[in-house]
C-alpha positions in Angstrom: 0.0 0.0 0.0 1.5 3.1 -1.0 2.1 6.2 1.7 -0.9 8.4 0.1 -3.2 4.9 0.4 -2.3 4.5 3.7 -2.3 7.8 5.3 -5.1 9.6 3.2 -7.6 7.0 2.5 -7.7 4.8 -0.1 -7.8 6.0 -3.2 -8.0 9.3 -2.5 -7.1 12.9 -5.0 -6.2 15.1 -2.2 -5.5 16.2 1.2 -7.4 18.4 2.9 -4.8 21.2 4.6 -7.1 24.1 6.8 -10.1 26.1 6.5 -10.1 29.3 4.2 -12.5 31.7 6.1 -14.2 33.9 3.6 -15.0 37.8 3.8 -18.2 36.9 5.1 -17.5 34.8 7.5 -18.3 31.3 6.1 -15.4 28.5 5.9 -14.2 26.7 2.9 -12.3 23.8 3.2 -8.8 23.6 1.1 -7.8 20.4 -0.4 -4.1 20.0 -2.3 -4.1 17.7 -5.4 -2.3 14.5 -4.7 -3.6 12.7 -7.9 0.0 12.7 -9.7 -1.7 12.2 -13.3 -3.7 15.4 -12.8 -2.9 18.5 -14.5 -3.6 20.3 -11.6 -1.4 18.2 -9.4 0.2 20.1 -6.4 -2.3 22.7 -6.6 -4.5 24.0 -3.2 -8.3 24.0 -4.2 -12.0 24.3 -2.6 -14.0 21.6 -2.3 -16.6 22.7 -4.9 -13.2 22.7 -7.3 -12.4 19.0 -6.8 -15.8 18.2 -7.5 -16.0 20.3 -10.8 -12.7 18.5 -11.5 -14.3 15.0 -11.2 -12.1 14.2 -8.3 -12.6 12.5 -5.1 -13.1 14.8 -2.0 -11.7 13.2 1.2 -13.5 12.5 4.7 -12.6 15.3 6.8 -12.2 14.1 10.6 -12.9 17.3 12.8 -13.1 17.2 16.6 -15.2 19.0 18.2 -12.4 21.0 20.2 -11.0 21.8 17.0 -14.1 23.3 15.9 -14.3 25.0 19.1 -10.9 26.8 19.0 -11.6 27.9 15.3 -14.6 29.6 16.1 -12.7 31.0 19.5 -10.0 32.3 16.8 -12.6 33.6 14.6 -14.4 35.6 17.4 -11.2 36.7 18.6 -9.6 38.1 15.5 -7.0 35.8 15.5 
């Protein structure tokens, strides 16, 4: 089983790396390209992207603390 297999899922075409918080206030998750063959390879992209590019979109595991110190950070200004 390769690294990306093991450690990503199987099968998948990217990684998901943070949240992108738009102007408005509403997250986007950001995904970088692992599928090698793709012409888009290496490149950071939303989630609405990968799907327009017919590729798969990851599980993203979130805890709930993690969700809680985003929006702590968000309410913050950090």
């Amino acid at each position: 089983m390769s690294e990306r297999s093991s450690r990503y899922g199987r099968g998948s075409d990217a990684i998901f790396i943070g949240w992108r918080v738009t102007p408005r206030g509403t997250r986007l998750a950001q995904f970088t390209i692992t599928a090698k063959e793709h012409p888009f390879f290496g490149f950071t992209v939303s989630e609405p992207v990968l799907r327009n590019l017919n590729l798969r979109v990851p599980k993203i595991l979130f805890r709930e603390s993690k969700e809680n110190e985003f929006r702590s950070s968000i309410m913050n200004g950090k």
